[in-house]
C-alpha positions in Angstrom: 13.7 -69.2 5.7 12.1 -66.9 3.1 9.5 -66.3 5.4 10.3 -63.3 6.5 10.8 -61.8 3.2 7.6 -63.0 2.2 6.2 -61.2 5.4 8.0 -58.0 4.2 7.4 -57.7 0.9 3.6 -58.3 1.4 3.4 -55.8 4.5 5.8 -53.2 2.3 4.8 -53.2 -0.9 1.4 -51.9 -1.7 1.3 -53.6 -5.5 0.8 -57.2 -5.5 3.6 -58.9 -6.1 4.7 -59.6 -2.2 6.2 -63.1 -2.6 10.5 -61.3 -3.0 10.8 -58.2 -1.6 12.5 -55.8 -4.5 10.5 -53.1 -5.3 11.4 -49.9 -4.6 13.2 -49.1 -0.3 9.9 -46.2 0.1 7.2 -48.7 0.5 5.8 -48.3 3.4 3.5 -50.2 6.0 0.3 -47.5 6.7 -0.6 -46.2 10.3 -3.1 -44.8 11.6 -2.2 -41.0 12.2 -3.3 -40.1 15.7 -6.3 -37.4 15.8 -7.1 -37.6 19.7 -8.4 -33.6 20.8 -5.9 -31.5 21.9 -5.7 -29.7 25.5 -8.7 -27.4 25.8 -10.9 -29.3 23.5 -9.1 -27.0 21.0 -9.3 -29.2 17.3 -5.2 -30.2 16.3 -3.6 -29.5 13.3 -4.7 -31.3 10.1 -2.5 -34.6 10.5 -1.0 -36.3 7.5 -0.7 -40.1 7.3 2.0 -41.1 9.2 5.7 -42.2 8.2 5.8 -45.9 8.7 7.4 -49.2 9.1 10.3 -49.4 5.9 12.6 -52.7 5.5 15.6 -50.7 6.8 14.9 -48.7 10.2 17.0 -46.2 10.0 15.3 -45.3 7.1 12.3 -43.9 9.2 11.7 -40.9 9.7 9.5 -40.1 12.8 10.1 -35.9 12.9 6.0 -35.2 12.2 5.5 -36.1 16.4 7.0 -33.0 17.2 4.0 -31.7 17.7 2.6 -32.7 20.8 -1.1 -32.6 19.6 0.0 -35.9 17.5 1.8 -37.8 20.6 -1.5 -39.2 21.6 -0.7 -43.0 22.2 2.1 -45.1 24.5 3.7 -46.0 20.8 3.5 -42.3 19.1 5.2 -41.2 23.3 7.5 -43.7 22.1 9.1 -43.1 18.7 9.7 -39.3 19.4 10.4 -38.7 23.1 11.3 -35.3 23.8 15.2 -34.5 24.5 16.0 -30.5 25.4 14.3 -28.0 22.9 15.6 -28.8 19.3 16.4 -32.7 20.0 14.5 -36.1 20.5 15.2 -39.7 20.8 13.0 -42.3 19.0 12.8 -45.8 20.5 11.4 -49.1 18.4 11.8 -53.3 17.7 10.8 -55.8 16.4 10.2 -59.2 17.6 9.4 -62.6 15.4 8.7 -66.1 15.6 9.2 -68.6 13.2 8.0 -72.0 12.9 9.2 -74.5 10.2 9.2 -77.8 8.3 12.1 -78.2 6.3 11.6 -82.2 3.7 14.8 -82.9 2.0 16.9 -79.9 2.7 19.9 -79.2 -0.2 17.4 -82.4 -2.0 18.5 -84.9 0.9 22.2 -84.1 1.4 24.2 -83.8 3.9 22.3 -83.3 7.7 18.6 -82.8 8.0 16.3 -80.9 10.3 13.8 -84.6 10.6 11.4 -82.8 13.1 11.2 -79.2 12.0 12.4 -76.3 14.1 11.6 -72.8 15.9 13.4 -69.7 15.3 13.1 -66.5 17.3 14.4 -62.9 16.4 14.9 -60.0 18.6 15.9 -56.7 17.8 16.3 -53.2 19.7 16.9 -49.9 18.1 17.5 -46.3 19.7 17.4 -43.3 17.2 18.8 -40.0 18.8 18.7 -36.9 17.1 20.8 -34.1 18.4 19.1 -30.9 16.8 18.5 -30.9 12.6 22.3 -31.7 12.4 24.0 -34.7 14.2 22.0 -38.2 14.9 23.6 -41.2 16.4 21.6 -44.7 16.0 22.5 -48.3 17.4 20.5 -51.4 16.7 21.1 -54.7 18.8 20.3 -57.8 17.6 19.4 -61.3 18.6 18.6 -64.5 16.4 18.1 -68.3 17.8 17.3 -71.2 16.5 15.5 -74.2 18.7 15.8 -77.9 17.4 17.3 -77.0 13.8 18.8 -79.9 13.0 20.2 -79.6 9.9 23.2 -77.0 10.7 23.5 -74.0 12.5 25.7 -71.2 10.9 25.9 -67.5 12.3 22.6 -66.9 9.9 20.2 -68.9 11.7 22.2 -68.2 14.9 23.6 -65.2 16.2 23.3 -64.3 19.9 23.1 -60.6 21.5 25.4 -58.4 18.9 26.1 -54.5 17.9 24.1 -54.6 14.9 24.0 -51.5 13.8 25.6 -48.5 15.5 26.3 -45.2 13.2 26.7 -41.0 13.5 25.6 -39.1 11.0 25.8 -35.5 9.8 23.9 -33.7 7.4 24.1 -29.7 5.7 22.7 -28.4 3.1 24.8 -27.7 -0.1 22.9 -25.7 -2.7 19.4 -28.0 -3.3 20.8 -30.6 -2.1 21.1 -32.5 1.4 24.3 -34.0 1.6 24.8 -36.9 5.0 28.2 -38.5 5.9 27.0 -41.7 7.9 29.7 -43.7 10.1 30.4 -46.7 11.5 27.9 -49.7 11.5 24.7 -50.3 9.2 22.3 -52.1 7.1 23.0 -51.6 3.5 19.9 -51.9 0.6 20.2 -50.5 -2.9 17.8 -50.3 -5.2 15.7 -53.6 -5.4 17.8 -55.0 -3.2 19.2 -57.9 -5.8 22.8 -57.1 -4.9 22.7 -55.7 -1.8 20.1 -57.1 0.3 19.9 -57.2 4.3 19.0 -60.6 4.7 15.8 -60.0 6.1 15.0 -63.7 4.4 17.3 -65.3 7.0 16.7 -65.5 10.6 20.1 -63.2 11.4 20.1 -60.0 9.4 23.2 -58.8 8.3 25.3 -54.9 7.9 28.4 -53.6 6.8 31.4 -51.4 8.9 31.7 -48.6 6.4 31.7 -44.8 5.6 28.7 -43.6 3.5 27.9 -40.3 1.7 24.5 -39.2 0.1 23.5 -36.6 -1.5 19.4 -36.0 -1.6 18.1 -33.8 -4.6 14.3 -33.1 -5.3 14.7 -33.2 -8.6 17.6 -34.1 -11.2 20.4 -36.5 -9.8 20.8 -37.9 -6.2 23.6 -40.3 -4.9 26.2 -41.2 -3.0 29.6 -43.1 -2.1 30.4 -45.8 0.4 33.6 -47.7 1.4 33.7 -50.4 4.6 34.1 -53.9 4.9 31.6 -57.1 5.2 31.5 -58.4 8.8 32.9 -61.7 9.8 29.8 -62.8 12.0 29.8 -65.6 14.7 27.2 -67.3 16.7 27.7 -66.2 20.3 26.9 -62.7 21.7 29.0 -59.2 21.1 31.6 -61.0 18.7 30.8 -59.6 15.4 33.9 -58.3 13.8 35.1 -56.5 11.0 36.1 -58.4 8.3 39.2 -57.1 6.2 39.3 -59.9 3.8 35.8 -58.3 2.5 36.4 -55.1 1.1 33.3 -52.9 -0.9 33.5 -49.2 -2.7 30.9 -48.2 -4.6 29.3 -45.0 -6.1 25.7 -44.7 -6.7 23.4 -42.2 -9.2 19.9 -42.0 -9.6 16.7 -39.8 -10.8 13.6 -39.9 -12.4 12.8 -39.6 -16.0 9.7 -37.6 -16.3 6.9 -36.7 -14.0 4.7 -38.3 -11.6 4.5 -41.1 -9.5 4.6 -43.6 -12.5 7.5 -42.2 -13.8 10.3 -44.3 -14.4 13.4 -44.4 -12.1 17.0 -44.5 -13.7 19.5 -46.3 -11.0 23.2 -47.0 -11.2 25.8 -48.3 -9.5 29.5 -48.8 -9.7 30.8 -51.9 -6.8 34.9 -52.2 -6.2 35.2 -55.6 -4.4 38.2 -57.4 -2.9 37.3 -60.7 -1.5 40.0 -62.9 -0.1 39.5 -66.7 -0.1 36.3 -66.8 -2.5 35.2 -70.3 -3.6 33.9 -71.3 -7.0 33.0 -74.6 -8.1 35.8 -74.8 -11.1 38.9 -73.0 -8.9 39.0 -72.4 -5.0 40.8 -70.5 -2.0 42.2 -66.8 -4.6 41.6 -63.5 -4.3 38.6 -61.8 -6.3 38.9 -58.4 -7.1 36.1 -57.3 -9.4 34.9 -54.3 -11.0 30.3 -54.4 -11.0 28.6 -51.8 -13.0 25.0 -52.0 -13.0 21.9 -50.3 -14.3 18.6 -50.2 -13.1 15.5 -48.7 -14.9 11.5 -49.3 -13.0 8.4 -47.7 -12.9 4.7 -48.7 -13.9 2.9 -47.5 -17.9 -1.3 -47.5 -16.2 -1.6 -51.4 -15.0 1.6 -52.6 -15.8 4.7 -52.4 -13.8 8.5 -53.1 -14.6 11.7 -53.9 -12.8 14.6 -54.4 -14.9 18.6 -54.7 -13.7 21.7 -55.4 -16.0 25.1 -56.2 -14.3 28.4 -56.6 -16.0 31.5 -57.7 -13.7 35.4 -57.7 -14.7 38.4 -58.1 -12.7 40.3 -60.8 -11.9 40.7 -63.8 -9.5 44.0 -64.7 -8.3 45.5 -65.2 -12.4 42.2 -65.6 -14.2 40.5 -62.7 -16.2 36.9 -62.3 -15.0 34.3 -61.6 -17.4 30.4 -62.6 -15.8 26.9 -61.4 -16.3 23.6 -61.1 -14.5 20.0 -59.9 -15.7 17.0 -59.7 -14.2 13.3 -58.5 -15.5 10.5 -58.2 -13.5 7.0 -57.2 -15.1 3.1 -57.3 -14.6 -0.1 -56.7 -14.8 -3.0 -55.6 -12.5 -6.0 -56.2 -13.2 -9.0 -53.5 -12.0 -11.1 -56.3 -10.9 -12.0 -57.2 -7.3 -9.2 -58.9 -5.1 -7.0 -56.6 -7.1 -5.0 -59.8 -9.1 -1.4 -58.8 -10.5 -0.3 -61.6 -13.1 3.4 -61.4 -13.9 6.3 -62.8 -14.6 10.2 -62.7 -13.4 13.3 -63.9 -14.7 16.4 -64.1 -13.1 19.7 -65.7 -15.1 23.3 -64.8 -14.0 26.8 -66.7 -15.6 28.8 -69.7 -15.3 32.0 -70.7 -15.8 31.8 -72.1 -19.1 35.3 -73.4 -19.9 37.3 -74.6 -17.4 40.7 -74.7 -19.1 40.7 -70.8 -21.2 42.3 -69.2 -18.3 39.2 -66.8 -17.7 36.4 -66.9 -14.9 32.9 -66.3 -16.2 31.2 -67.4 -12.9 28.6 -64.4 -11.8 30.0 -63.1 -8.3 26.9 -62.7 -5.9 27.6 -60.2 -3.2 24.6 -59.8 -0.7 21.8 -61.4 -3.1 18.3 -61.8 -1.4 16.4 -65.2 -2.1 14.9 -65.4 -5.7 13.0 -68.5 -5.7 10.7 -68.3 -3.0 13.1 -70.2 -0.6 16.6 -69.4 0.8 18.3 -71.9 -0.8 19.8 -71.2 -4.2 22.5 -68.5 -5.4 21.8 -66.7 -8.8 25.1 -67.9 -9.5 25.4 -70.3 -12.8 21.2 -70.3 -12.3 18.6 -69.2 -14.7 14.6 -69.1 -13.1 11.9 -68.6 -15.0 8.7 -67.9 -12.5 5.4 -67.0 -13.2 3.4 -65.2 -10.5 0.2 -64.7 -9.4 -1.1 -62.2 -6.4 -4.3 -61.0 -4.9 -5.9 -59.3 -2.2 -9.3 -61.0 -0.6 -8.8 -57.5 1.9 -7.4 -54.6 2.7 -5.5 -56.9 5.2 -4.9 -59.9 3.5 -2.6 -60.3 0.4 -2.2 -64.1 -0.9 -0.3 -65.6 -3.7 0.8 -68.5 -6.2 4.3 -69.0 -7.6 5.9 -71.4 -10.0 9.8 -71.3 -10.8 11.5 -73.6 -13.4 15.5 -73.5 -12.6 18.0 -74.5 -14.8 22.5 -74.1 -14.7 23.3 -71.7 -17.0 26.4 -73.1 -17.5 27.1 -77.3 -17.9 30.6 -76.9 -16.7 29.5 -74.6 -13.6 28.0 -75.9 -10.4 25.0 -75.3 -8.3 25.6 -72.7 -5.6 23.7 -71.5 -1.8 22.8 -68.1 -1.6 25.7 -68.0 0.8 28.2 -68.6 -2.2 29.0 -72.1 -1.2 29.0 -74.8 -4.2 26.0 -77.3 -3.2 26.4 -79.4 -6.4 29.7 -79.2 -8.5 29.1 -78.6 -12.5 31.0 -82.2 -13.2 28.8 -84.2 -11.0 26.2 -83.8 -14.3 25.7 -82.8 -17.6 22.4 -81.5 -17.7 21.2 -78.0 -17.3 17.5 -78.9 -16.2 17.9 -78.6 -12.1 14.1 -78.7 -11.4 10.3 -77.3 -10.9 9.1 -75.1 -7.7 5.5 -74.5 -6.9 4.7 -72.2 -3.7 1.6 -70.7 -2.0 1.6 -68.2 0.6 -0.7 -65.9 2.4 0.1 -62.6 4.8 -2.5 -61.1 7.1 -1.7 -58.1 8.7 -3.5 -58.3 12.3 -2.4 -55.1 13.1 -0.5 -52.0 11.7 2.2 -53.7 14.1 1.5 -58.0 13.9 1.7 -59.9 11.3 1.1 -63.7 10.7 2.2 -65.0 7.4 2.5 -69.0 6.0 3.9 -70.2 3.0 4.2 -74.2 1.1 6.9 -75.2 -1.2 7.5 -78.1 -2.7 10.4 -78.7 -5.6 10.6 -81.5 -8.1 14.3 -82.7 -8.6 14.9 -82.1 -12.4 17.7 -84.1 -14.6 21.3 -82.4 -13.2 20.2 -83.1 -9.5 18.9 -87.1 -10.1 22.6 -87.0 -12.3 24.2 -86.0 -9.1 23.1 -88.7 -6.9 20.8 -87.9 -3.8 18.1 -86.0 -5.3 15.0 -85.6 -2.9 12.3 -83.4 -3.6 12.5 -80.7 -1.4 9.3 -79.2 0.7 9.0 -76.4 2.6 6.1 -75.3 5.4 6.3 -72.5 8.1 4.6 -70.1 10.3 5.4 -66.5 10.7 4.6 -63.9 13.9 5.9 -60.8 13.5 5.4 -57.4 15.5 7.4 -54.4 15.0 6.7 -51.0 17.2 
């Protein structure tokens, strides 16, 4: 399933590193800006590159084909198409195939997908802006799966649904911007490593809530939100609200210094109140949870550097919570042809590690994106070390090599899925050792608007998983087509 991310990340992010998607939400696919004559053989306007493609689409901002003299092609007509003087509605999708081979998924148990699969994903948006004030935007989506054996939950399947459908208002408030968003949407902060859309799976996934932000040019930007997780289902226009799910948060941000290179200072503050949350050494309570996280990245000449620190209290049902997560990102690219960026990533997030001192120090994922190169694993309880190597033979092609030794951070803590659930509880073993990854992939943009990527996996069940029982190795092959207009 992490095809898709891998397709992102390699399409989105100019540096490198395009195996997991988390840099920064402003990289950008390039288009071609449109430089066709204008009426009367008269020479247009000078015109800059063109806002592009970002991971979220309401991000985009297609207000530069105002001018006429730019609107030179069926797709330019289409993302800004006229509406009265001051107004103009902007249509676009996106439309992907995926092919697969899935050996030994969860390491051989429970059901299997014996003869591969196909998976299809549809999507719809329309962006209407009513003057510089008021825009409303709705996003319908579709996901399918053909022949996937091995389970089919409401992220690999997920007919014809309200994805996303917001307003949003905007003024201007000294030098800042200030937008109140309502009602449906995708939600990404940061590098994405605790809320992430899910572009990994096949079904993408958004939140019912209220959002402020404030947009400053220089000093401190950010915002508010408040909503709920939706309780998703597989057949079409049954999406739902989910009140058990509650999220608050408050955000801040800016640059320290000057430049492009600079680095960038995030933070964020996350209220949660999840009903019925499952860990492996308590089940079925109530976690409410306090997560205050920091954020510092930027690049020093060749090297680059993503680092995050989270810290989470609270309680769940009568257990204190205390529970940690890190990640650091870093690397280096060399000025040599093919561009190759060596680096390195570690990812490590608590277990419980007592089960009888009346405290919870299991890590609480939220919306985590895939950090192993597949879809599998949770951070929770899991510490990955994972080397990384990227290149880029062309402009158009970006390739890479990955290996990821996993380990439980915690012996009395289980294994978890990114989805939360427990795949391997923390009594079925003793060791920490879980096993060795090695992956390949390679991305080729075809067009500013197709994409084909393919990526191999295999992982070597370490000590805890042969402890536990069934312990396959796991292997991983699939095929990627992706177009977005």
């Amino acid at each position: 399933m992490l095809l898709t991310t891998v397709a992102a990340a390699a399409l989105l992010a100019p540096v490198a590193d395009a195996p997991i998607a988390t840099q920064a939400q402003d990289r950008v696919v390039p288009i071609p800006a449109q430089n066709a004559p204008s009426p009367g053989n008269v020479p247009p306007p000078a015109v800059t590159k063109a806002p592009a493609f970002k991971l979220i689409n309401h991000d985009e901002d297609w207000s530069y084909l105002a001018d006429p003299a730019r609107r030179t092609t069926p797709w330019s007509k289409l993302k800004y198409i006229p509406v009265g003087e001051t107004s103009y509605l902007s249509l676009g999708g996106e439309f992907r195939l995926r092919l697969e081979d899935r050996g030994n998924e969860r390491f051989g148990r429970g059901l299997q997908d014996e003869d591969g699969n196909a998976q299809t994903r549809t999507r719809l948006w329309g962006d209407l802006h009513l003057g510089s004030r008021l825009r409303a935007f709705v996003d319908v989506q579709d996901a399918r799966s053909i022949d996937l054996d091995s389970g089919e939950p409401p992220i690999e399947v997920s007919r014809w649904d309200l994805h996303q459908a917001f307003l949003e208002t905007n003024a201007e408030i000294s030098d800042a911007k200030v937008r109140l968003r309502v009602g449906r949407q995708e939600l990404g902060l940061g590098a994405y490593r605790i809320f992430d859309m899910r572009e990994g799976a096949n079904s993408r996934t958004s939140f019912d809530m209220a959002r402020v932000l404030v947009d400053r040019k220089s000093g401190w930007s950010g915002g508010a939100f408040y909503g709920y997780a939706l309780r998703e289902a597989k057949t079409s226009w049954d999406d739902a609200t989910n009140f058990d799910y509650r999220l608050a948060g408050v955000t801040a941000s800016r640059t320290l210094g000057q430049g492009p290179t600079a680095p960038r200072l995030e933070l964020l503050y996350v209220n949660s109140d999840k009903r019925g949350a499952v860990y492996d050494s308590v089940t079925g309570g109530r976690d409410r949870r306090g997560s205050y996280s920091a954020r510092l990245a930027g690049r020093y000449g060749q090297w680059d550097y993503d680092l995050e620190g989270v810290y989470q209290d609270g309680a769940y049902r009568d257990l204190d919570v205390s529970a940690w997560y890190v990640s650091a990102m870093g690397g280096y690219t060399f000025k040599a042809p093919w561009s190759p960026r060596l680096g390195l990533r570690l990812e490590a997030a608590s277990g419980d590690k007592d089960r009888t001192d009346g405290k919870l120090n299991s890590y609480a994922q939220m919306f985590p994106q895939p950090i192993s190169l597949r879809t599998d694993f949770g951070i929770t309880n899991l510490v990955a070390v994972q080397p990384q190597l990227t290149f880029k033979p062309s402009p158009k092609l970006t390739a890479g090599l990955q290996v990821a030794g996993l380990w439980r951070q915690s012996d009395e803590d289980g294994l978890y899925g990114l989805g939360g659930q427990v795949l391997r509880g923390g009594l079925e073993g003793t060791a920490h050792y879980v096993g060795w990854r090695q992956a390949a992939f390679a991305s080729y943009a075809v067009s500013p608007f197709v994409t084909v990527t393919g990526i191999l996996n295999h992982t070597t069940s370490g000590t805890f998983l042969k402890q536990t029982g069934m312990a396959d190795d796991q292997t991983y092959a699939g095929l990627i087509v992706g177009l977005r207009f």
